[in-house]
C-alpha positions in Angstrom: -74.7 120.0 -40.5 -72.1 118.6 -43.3 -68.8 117.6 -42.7 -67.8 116.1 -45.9 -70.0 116.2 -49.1 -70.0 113.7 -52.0 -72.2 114.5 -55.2 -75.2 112.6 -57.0 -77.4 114.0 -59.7 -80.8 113.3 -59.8 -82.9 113.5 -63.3 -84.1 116.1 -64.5 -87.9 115.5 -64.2 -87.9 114.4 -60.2 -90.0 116.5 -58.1 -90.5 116.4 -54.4 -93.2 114.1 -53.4 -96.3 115.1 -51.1 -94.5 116.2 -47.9 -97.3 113.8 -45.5 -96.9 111.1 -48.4 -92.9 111.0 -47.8 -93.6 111.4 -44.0 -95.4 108.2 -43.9 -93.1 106.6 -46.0 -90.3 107.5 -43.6 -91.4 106.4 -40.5 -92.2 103.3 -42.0 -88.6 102.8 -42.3 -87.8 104.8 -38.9 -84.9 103.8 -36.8 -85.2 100.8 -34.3 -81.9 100.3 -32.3 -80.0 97.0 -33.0 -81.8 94.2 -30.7 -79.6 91.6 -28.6 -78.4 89.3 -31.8 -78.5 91.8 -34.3 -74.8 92.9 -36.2 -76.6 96.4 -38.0 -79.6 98.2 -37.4 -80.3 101.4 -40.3 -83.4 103.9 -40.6 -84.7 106.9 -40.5 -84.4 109.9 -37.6 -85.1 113.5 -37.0 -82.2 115.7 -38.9 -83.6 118.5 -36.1 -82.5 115.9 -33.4 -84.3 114.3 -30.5 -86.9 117.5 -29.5 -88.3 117.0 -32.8 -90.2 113.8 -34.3 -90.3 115.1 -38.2 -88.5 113.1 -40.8 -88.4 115.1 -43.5 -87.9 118.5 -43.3 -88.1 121.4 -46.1 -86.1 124.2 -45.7 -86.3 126.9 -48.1 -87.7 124.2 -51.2 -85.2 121.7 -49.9 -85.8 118.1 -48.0 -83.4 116.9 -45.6 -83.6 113.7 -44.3 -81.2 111.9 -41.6 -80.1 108.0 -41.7 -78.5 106.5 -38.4 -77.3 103.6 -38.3 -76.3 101.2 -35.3 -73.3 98.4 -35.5 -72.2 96.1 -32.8 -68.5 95.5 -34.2 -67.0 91.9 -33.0 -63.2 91.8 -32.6 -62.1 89.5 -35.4 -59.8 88.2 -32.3 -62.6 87.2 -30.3 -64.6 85.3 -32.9 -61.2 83.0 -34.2 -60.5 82.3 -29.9 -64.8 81.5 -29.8 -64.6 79.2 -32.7 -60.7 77.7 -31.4 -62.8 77.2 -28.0 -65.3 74.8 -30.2 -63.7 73.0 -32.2 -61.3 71.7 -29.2 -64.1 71.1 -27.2 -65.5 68.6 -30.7 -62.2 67.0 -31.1 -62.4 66.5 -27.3 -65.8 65.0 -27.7 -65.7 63.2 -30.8 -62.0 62.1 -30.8 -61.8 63.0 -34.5 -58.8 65.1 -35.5 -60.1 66.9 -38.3 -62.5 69.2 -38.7 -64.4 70.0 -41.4 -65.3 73.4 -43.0 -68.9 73.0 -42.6 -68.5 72.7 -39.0 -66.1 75.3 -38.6 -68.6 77.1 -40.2 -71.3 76.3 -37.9 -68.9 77.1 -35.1 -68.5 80.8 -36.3 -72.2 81.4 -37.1 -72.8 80.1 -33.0 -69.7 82.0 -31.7 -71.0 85.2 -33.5 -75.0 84.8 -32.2 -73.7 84.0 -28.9 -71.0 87.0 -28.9 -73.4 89.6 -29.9 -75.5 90.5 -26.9 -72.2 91.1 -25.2 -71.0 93.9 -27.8 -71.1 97.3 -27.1 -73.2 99.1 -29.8 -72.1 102.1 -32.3 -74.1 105.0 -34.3 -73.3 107.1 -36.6 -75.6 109.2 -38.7 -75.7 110.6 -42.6 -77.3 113.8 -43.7 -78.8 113.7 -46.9 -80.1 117.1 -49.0 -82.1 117.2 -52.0 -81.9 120.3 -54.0 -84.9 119.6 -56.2 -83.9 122.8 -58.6 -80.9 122.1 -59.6 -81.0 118.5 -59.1 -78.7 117.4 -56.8 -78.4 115.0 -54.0 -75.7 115.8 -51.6 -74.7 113.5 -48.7 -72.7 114.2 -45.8 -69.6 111.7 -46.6 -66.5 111.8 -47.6 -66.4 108.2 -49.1 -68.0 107.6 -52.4 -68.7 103.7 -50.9 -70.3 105.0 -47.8 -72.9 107.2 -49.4 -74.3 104.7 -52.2 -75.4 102.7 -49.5 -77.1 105.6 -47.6 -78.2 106.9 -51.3 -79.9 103.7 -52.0 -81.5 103.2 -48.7 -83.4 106.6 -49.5 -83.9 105.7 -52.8 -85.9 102.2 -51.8 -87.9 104.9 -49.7 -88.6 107.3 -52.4 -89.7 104.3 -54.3 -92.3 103.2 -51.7 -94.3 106.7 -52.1 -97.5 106.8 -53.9 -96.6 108.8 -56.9 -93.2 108.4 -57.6 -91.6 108.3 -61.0 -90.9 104.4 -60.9 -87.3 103.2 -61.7 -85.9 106.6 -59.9 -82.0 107.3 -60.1 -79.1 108.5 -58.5 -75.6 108.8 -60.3 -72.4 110.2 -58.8 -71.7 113.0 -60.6 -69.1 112.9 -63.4 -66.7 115.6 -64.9 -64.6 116.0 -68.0 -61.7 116.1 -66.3 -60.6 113.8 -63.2 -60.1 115.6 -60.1 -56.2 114.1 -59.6 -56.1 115.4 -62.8 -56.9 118.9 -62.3 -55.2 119.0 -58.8 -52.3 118.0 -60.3 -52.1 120.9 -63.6 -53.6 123.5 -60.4 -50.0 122.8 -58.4 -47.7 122.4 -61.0 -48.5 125.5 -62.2 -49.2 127.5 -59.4 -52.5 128.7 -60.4 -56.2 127.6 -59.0 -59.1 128.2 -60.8 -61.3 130.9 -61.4 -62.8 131.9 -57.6 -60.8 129.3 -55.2 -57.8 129.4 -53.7 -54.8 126.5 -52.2 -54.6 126.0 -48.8 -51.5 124.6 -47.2 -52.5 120.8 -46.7 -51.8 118.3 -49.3 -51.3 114.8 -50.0 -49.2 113.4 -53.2 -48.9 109.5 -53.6 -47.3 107.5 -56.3 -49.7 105.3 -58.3 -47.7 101.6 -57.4 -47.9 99.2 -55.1 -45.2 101.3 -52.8 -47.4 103.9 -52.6 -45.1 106.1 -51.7 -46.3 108.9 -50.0 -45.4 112.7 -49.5 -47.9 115.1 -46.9 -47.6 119.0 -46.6 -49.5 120.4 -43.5 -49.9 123.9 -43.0 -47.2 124.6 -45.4 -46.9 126.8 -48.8 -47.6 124.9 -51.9 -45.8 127.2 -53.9 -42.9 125.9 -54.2 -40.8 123.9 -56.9 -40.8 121.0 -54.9 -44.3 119.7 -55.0 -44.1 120.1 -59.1 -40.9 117.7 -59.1 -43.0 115.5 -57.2 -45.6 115.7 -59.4 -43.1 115.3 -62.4 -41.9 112.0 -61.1 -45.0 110.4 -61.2 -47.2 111.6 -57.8 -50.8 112.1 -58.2 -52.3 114.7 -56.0 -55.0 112.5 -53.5 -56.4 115.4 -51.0 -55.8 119.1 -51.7 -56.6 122.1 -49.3 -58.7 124.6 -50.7 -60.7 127.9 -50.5 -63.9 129.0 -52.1 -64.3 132.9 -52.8 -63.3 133.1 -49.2 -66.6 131.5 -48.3 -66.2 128.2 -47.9 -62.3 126.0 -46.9 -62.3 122.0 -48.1 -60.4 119.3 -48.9 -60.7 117.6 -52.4 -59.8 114.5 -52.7 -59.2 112.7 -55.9 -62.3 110.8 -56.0 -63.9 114.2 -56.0 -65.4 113.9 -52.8 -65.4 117.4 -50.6 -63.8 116.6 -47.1 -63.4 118.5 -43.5 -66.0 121.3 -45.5 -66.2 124.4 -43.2 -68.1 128.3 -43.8 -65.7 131.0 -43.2 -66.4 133.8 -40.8 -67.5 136.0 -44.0 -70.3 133.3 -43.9 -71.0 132.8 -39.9 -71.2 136.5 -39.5 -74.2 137.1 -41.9 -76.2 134.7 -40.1 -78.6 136.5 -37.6 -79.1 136.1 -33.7 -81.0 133.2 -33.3 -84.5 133.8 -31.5 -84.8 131.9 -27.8 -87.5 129.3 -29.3 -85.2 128.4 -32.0 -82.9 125.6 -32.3 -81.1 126.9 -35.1 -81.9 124.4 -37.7 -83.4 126.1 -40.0 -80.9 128.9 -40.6 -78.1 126.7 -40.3 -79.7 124.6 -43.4 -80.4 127.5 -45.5 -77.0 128.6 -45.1 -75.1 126.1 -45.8 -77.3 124.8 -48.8 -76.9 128.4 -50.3 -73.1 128.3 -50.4 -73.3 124.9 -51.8 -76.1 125.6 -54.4 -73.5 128.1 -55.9 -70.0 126.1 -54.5 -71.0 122.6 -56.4 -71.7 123.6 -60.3 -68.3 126.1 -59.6 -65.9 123.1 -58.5 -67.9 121.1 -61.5 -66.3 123.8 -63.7 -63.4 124.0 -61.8 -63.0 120.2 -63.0 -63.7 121.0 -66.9 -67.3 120.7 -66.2 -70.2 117.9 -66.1 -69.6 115.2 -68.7 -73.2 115.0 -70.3 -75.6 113.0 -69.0 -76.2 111.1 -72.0 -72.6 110.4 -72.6 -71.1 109.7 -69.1 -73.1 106.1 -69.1 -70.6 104.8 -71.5 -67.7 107.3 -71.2 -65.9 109.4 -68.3 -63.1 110.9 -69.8 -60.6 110.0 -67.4 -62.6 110.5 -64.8 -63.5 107.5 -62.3 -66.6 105.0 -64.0 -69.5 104.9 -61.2 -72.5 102.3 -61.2 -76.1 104.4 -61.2 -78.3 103.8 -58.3 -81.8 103.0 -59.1 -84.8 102.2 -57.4 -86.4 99.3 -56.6 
């Protein structure tokens, strides 16, 4: 269900709205697939998949909700050779030998709409989970830019339901300490924190415009040689870990959770699924369990959450994020 996991908080007095009020609300902004001269198409579908027609589903006290969206990419390539095409054909008709950035304008805005029905089409969809109890919004995606968009567009959503605390927001969550920061201290000294372990995947880059770059896969960490590295000025950008055995990641130095996977510990406490079910639900409460209890442990991990008061005008060495609000 998630791949990859980056991190919002929500405030502290949000509560789930009526589930037929958000229902509504959701299919008002349900997906519709891109039509012939249309470059993105974004909304709402079943997390449970095509059997089911449901846009919000609670599991356990928590709401899921799905996002797909639909692109039809246009080669850079083929636009410039569209818009070369016109503007010979102009100097052709015109005789004028210049021509001038409004029209080339105009040429690329016609070579685009005329381009379009011929592209192929691309989707890709975005989990979303709201833990309403500890107030967290998780999104499946490893890129902090990618899930404020998806973030907002349920946001705008929330906004449209009858009831909702007006002005609603969602902030990447912040900690003390950044997590290159902590990566770094965790493998020059050999020692991860209190319940995970290293894994044998990491990635070190020096902070210039080189950007030199030094990789370990499926190699020991333990050695002297990552700590020089570290010494001479590389900052730790993905790290392989363990969590109590549970659950492997990579952390990244935006503090984004990557590649997230449950361990066999977890996979064989989960019981045989009845004929009539399609899984969904125990595969939800699951995996929002172990993260309930994973999240505020790497929080701590990363000298914990910088107080929500304070991390508007201070992060401590850890990355400044915009808060995402509501219309």
């Amino acid at each position: 269900m998630f791949k990859a996991a980056s991190f919002f908080r929500i405030a502290d007095d949000f509560t789930l709205p009526p589930p037929e009020a958000l229902e509504e609300a959701l299919q008002a902004s349900h997906f519709l697939p891109c039509g012939a001269t249309q470059p993105e198409s974004s909304g709402w579908v079943p997390p449970r998949g095509n059997k089911s027609t449901v846009l919000a589903e609670k599991v356990g006290g928590q709401l899921i909700v799905r996002l797909c969206t639909e692109r039809r990419p246009l080669p850079a390539s083929a636009i410039k050779d569209a818009v070369e095409q016109r503007i010979e054909q102009y100097k052709q008709e015109t005789g004028h030998e210049r021509v001038g950035a409004k029209i080339k304008k105009e040429f690329k805005e016609e070579a685009i709409h005329s381009l379009l029905p011929r592209a192929f089409t691309k989707r890709s969809s975005t989990t979303l989970w709201i833990d309403p109890v500890n107030k967290f919004l998780v999104v499946d995606s490893g890129s902090l830019t990618g899930a404020d968009k998806v973030v907002s567009q349920l946001l705008e959503v929330l906004s449209q339901v009858p009831g909702s605390s007006p002005g609603l927001m969602a902030r990447p969550v912040q900690t003390t300490m950044s997590a290159a920061t902590a990566m770094a201290h965790w493998l020059a000294s050999q020692e991860a924190p209190v319940g995970f372990t290293i894994d044998r995947d990491c990635e070190l880059k020096m902070p210039d415009d080189q950007k030199s770059t030094v990789r370990y896969s499926r190699h020991t960490l333990e050695i002297d040689e990552v700590a020089e590295h570290i010494a001479a000025g590389k900052v730790p950008t993905q790290l392989a870990m363990t969590w109590n055995d549970r659950v492997s990641f990579v952390l990244t130095d935006a503090a984004q959770v990557r590649k997230l996977k449950l361990l066999d510990v977890v996979l064989d406490g989960m019981q045989d699924k009845g004929k009539d079910d399609d899984g969904f639900d125990a595969d939800a409460a699951i995996l929002t369990g172990e993260l309930a209890v994973l999240i505020p442990d790497l929080l701590e991990a990363l000298g914990g959450e910088l107080a929500r008061e304070a991390s508007a005008s201070s992060t401590n060495g850890a990355n400044p994020v915009p808060e995402l609000a509501a219309a």
